[in-house]
N, C-alpha and C positions, 0 to 999 in steps of 0.2 A: 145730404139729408134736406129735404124741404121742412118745412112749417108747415105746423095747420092751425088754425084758430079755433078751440074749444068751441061748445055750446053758452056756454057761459060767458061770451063775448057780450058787452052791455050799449056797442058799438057808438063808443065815444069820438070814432074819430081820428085818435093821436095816429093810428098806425098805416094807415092810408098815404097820409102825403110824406113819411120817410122810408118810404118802399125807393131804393134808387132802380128798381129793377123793374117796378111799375105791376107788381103781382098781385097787389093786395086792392080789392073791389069789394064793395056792398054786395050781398047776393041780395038772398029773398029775404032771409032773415037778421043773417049778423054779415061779417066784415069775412071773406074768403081769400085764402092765397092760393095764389095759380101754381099749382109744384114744378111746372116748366118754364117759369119763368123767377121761381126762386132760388137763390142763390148763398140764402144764408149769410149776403150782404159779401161771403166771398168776394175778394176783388174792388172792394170800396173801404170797408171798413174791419175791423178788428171781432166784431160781434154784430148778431141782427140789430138793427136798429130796434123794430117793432116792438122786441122783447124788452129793450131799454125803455120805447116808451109808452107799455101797457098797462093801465095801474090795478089790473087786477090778477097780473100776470097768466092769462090765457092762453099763449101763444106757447106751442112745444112743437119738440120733433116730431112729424109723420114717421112714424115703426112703418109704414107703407112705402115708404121712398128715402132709403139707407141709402146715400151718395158719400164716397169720400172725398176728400178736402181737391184732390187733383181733378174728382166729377165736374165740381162747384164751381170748379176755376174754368173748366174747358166749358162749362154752360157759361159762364159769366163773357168769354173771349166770344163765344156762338150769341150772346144776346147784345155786347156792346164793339163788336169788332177788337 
């Protein structure tokens, strides 16, 4: 499953540079994660980071892109060798 960041993002910042996967960009408005290139942190860490450090907690699963945990793994091995 990818991430996506609400409307309600007040684009603080935090979740940008703990993206290990490099998905998460300023769009036009708020903070955007690229769903092929996220990872749900799969393969680095235990939980997304971004969620850890969003303080308005915005950040949830895309219902539009249900990956299971072996998806996550086989994008994380296709995005970092």
């Amino acid at each position: 499953m990818a991430l996506i960041i609400l409307d309600s993002c007040i684009n603080c910042d935090m979740c940008e540079p703990e993206c290990p996967n490099d998905a998460i960009a300023l769009g036009d408005e708020i903070y955007e994660i690229d769903p092929d290139r996220c990872t749900e942190c799969v393969g680095h860490y235990d939980k997304p980071t971004c969620e850890s450090v969003c303080p308005i907690d915005c950040i949830e699963v895309d219902q539009s892109r249900i990956e299971t945990e072996d998806q996550l793994l086989d994008k994380f091995y296709k995005l970092h060798g």
